[in-house]
LOLO-305144 format. One record per residue (C-alpha): x, y, z. Coordinates in steps of 0.001 Angstrom, whole numbers, padded with zeros to 6 digits, always signed. Layout:
! LOLO-305144
XYZ ...
***
This chain:
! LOLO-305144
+074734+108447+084834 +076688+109025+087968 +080150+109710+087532 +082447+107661+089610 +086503+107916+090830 +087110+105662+087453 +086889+108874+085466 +088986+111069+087156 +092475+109423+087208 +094034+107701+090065 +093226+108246+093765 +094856+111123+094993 +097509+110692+097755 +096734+111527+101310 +099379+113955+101633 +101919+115850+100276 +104674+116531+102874 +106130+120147+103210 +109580+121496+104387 +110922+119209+107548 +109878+119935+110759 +112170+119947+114015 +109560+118477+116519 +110286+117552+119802 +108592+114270+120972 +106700+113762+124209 +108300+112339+127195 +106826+108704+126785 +107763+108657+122775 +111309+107327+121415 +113307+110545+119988 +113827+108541+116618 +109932+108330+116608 +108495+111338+113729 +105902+113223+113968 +102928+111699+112327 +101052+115151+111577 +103145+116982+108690 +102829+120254+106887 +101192+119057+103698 +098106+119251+101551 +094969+116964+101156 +092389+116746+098654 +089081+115212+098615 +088363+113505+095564 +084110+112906+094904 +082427+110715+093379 +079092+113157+092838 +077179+109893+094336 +075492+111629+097176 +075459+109981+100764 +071822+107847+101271 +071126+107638+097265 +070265+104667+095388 +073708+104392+093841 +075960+104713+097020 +075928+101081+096930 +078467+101289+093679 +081011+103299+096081 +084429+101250+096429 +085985+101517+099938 +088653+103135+098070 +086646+106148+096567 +084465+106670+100125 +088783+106881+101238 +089255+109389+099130 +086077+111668+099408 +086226+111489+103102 +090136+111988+103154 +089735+115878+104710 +087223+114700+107447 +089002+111610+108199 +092368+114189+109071 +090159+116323+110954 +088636+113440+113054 +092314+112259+113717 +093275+115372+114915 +090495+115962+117259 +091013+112358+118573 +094716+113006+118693 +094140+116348+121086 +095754+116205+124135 +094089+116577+127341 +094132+120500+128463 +094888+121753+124862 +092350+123591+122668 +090498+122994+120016 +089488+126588+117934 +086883+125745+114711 +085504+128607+112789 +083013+127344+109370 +080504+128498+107737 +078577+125153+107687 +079621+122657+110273 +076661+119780+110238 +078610+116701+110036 +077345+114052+112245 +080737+112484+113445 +082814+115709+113743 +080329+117034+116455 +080175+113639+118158 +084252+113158+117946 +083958+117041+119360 +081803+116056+122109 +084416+113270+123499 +087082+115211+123051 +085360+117754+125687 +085096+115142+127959 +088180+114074+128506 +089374+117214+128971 +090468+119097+125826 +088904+122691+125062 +086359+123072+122360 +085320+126322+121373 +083147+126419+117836 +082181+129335+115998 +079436+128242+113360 +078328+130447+110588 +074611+128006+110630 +073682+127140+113638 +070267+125441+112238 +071127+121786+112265 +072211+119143+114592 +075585+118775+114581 +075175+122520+116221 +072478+122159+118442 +074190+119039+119843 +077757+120915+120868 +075627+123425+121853 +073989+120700+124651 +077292+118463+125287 +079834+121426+125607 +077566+122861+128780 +077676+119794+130245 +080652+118732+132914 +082471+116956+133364 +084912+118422+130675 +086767+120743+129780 +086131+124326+131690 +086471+126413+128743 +084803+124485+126301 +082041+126823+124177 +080299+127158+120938 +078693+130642+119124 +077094+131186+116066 +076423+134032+113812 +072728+135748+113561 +070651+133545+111511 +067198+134849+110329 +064884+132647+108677 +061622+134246+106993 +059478+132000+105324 +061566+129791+103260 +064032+132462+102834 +067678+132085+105121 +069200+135566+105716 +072770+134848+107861 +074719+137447+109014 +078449+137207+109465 +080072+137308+112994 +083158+139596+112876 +082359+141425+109432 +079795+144301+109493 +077327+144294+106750 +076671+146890+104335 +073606+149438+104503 +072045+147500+102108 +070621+144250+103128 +073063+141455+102373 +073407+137921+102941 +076859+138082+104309 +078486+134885+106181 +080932+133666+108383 +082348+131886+105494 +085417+130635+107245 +086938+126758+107099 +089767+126990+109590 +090762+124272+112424 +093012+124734+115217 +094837+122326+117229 +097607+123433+120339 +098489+120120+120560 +097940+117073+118997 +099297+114020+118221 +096706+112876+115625 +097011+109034+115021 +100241+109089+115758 +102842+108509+118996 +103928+112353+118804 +102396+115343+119863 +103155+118357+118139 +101726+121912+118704 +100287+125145+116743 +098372+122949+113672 +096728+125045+111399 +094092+123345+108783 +093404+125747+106339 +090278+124154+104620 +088286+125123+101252 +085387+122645+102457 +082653+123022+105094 +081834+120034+106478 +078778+118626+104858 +078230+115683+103079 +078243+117319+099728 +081449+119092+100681 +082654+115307+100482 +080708+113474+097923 +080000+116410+095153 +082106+119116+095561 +086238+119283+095317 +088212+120693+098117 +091425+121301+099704 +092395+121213+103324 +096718+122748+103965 +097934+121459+107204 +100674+123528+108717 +102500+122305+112055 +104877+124270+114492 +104448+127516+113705 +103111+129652+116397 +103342+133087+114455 +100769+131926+112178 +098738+130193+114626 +098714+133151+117191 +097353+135369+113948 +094198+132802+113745 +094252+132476+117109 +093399+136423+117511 +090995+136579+114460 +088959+133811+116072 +088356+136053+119334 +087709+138728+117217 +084854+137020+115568 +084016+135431+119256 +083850+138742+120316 +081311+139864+117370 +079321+136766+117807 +078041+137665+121079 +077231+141090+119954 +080579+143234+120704 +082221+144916+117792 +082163+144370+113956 +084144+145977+111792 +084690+146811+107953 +088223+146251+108435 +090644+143633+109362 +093829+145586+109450 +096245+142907+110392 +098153+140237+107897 +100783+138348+109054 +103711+137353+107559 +104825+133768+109592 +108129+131810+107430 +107012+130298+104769 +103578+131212+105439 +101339+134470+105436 +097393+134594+106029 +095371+137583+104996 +092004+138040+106470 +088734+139444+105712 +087003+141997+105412 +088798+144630+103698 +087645+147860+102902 +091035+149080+100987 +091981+147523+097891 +091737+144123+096435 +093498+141922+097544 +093759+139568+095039 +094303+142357+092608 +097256+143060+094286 +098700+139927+094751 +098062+139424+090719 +099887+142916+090431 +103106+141687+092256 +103437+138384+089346 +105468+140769+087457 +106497+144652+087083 +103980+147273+086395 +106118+148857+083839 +106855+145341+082454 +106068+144822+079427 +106437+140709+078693 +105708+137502+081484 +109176+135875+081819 +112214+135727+083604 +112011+132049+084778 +114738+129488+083876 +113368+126253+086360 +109497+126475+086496 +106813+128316+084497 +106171+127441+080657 +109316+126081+078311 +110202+129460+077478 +110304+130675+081014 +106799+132644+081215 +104814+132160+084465 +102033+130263+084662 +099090+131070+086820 +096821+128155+087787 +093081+129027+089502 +090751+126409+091004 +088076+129040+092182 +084271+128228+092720 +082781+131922+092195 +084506+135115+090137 +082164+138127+090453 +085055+140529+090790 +085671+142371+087569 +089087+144091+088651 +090404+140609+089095 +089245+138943+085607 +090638+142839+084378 +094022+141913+085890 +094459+138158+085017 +093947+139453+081272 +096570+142309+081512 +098920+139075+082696 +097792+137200+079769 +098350+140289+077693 +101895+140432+078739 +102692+136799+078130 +101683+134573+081137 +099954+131434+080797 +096503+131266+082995 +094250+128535+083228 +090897+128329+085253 +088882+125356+086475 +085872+127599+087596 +082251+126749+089084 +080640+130372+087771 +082220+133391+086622 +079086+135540+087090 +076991+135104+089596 +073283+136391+089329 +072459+140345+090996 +069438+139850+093370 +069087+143248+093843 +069053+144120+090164 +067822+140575+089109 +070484+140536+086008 +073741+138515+085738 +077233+140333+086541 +078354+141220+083360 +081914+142030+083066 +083767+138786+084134 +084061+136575+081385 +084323+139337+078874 +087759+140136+080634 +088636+135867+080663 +087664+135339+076636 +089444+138644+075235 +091636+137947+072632 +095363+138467+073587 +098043+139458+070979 +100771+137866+071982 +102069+133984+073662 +099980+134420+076895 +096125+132934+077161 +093464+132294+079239 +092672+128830+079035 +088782+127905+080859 +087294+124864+082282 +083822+124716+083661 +083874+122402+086518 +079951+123134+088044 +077950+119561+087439 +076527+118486+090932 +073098+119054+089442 +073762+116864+086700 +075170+113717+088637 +078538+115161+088586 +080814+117473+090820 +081780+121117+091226 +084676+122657+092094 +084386+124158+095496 +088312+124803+096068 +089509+128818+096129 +093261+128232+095188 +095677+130656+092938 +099108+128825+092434 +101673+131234+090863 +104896+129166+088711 +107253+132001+087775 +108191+135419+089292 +106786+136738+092274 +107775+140493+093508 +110500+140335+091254 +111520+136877+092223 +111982+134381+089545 +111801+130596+089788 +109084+130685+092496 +106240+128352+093637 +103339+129524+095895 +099702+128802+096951 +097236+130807+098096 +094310+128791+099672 +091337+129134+102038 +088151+130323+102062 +088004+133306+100014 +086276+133496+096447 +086568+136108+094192 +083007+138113+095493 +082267+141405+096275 +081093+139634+099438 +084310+137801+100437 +086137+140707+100039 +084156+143381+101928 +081428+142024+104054 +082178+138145+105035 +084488+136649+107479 +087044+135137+105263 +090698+133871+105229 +093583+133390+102545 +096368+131611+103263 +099451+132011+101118 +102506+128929+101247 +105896+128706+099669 +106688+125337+098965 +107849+123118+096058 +106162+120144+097822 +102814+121510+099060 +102715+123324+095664 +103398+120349+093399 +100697+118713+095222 +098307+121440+094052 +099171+121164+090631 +098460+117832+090887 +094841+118494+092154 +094600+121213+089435 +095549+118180+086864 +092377+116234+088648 +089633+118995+088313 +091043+119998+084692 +090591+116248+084141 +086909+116308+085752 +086288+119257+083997 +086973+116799+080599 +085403+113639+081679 +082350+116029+082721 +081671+117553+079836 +078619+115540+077945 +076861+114964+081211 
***
């Protein structure tokens, strides 16, 4: 049976607004008009009805809303571009039909379209790849993609910016990031340096099947500029310049910071987990507003792949020392090509026994091949203390799963947000998979 919106709650809502943001409007626009593009969070929510099946007919218009809800705010901010601004896309899989075609009329009337596709096999591709030569349009309108190798049946991609390891590996631009220098998306005011920070690619299953998040940040140019450079990095890699084992640079922008990929130093996520409380600590707590009734911190992961045994080590040390975790997970332990065995230290780590209040609480969200959905979101929302900090509330989003892959050899991105709002909203997606996870189950 197919599962539809009916068991999963309520339709999620479109946004969830941020901190306010001092815009100025454009010249023809009254000053008391606001901004219709806000810092905020969006969520698809699927159905796991597939696009073209026998049962998309059951679809109401209000659960196609809500699985399309990340495409339809991309395809308002493309439409929304104004003339002479630029458009900067980096994703792994970018095949949707009306995207390119929305990308293609935004190039000619004038707004810059550059594309940096981590397939370049389908034709969404091929078609910017035709339109964006074409004038008129915009002058510096382009699209790359990464090396793509296709033997037999077999797909081997390469990543753009990241250099691959001595041993042969499938390694990917696996980036979902959207860039707008000015746009006024359906609304009356323009405003500049959007950031969509997206767990999705855009693919109908990305929609229909599979979870995912998309954080819209507006007006800040610090963090813009920082995407801004790592896409002409991986520009610069895509037409056979430099790759590197090493992206030195994270930048810290308000209430934002992005981290990207690769790294060949330590893990990241490791030491973001590390920072959740003292090393010489020996309980989770400190909190008086947020966290668990007793004030422990709670640590909340929506994450499609953990392969990474220092980071399952390190989320049991928290639970060890009192912090509440839960998990809605795709797989914990992905399968070893090269030694043809599953990873085996993950869940070991995630079902150990703790001794005192703290647990790790799992939910297997991974059903698209049983008429359900999957989980495709990478978030870590930390409740509680935070370098010492109590009280806090922050995301970390993007693209980035918990691989050997993501964290060495892909192109990859994590954003990290403070904000009640934007991280309420989470929790409130977290509450829908968890639920999913639930209604899932017996399928």
């Amino acid at each position: 049976m197919k599962i539809t919106k009916s068991k999963f709650g309520t339709v999620l809502a479109a946004f969830a607004v941020g901190a306010a943001l001092t815009v100025a409007p454009s010249a023809s626009a009254s000053a008391t008009v606001e901004p219709t593009v806000t810092t905020g969070a969006i969520f698809n929510n699927p159905t796991g009805i597939a696009t073209g099946s026998p049962e998309e007919a059951s679809k109401t218009p209000e659960q196609r809303l809500a699985e399309t809800r990340i495409k339809g705010h991309l395809l308002g901010l493309i439409e929304g571009a104004e003339v002479g601004s630029y458009i900067r896309i980096s994703v792994f899989l970018p095949w949707d039909h009306d995207v390119s075609k929305e990308l293609v009329k935004a190039h000619k009337r004038g707004v810059n379209v550059q594309v940096i596709a981590g397939d370049g096999r389908f034709w969404a591709v091929s078609n910017l790849q035709t339109e964006l030569a074409k004038q008129p349009g915009a002058p510096d309108s382009w699209i790359r993609t990464c090396k793509t190798v296709v033997e037999g049946k077999e797909v081997i991609h390469d990543a753009c910016l990241a250099k691959d390891s001595t041993v042969p590996r499938d390694n990917v631009n696996h980036q979902k990031f959207f860039l707008f220098s000015r746009t006024k998306g359906t609304g009356d005011v323009y405003v500049d340096n959007v950031v969509v920070q997206s767990s999705g690619n855009l693919t109908d299953a990305d929609f229909t099947r599979m979870w995912n998040d998309a954080l819209t940040v507006v007006g800040n140019s610090a963090l813009h500029d920082a995407y801004k450079a790592y896409f002409a990095a991986q520009k610069v890699g895509a037409e056979g310049g430099t790759q590197i084992s090493n992206y030195p640079t994270d930048t810290q922008a308000g209430a934002a910071k992005v981290y990207f990929f690769p790294k060949s130093g330590d893990d990241t996520i490791v030491n973001i987990l590390k920072t959740v409380i003292p090393a010489d600590a020996t309980t989770c707590g400190g909190n008086t507003a947020v966290g668990t009734k007793d004030g422990r911190t709670k640590i909340r992961i929506a994450q499609g792949h953990t392969t990474r045994p220092e980071v399952a080590k390190q989320l049991w040390e928290l639970a060890e020392k009192g912090c509440h975790i839960e998990i809605v997970y795709r797989s914990l332990e992905n399968w070893d090509a090269e030694k043809n065995t599953p990873y085996p230290q993950v869940s070991p780590w995630l079902t150990r026994p703790t001794t005192g209040k703290g647990r790790i609480i799992l939910h297997d969200l991974a059903n698209d091949e049983r008429d359900g959905t999957d989980t495709h979101t990478k978030y870590l929302l930390i409740e509680g203390t935070y370098y010492n900090g109590p009280n806090k509330k922050i995301v970390f989003t993007g693209s980035h799963t918990y691989t050997e892959n993501a964290l060495r050899y892909n192109d990859e991105a994590l954003l990290k947000y403070e904000d009640p709002a934007v991280f309420d909203a989470y929790v409130k997606n977290f509450e829908d998979q968890r639920a999913a996870s639930l209604a899932e189950r017996n399928l």
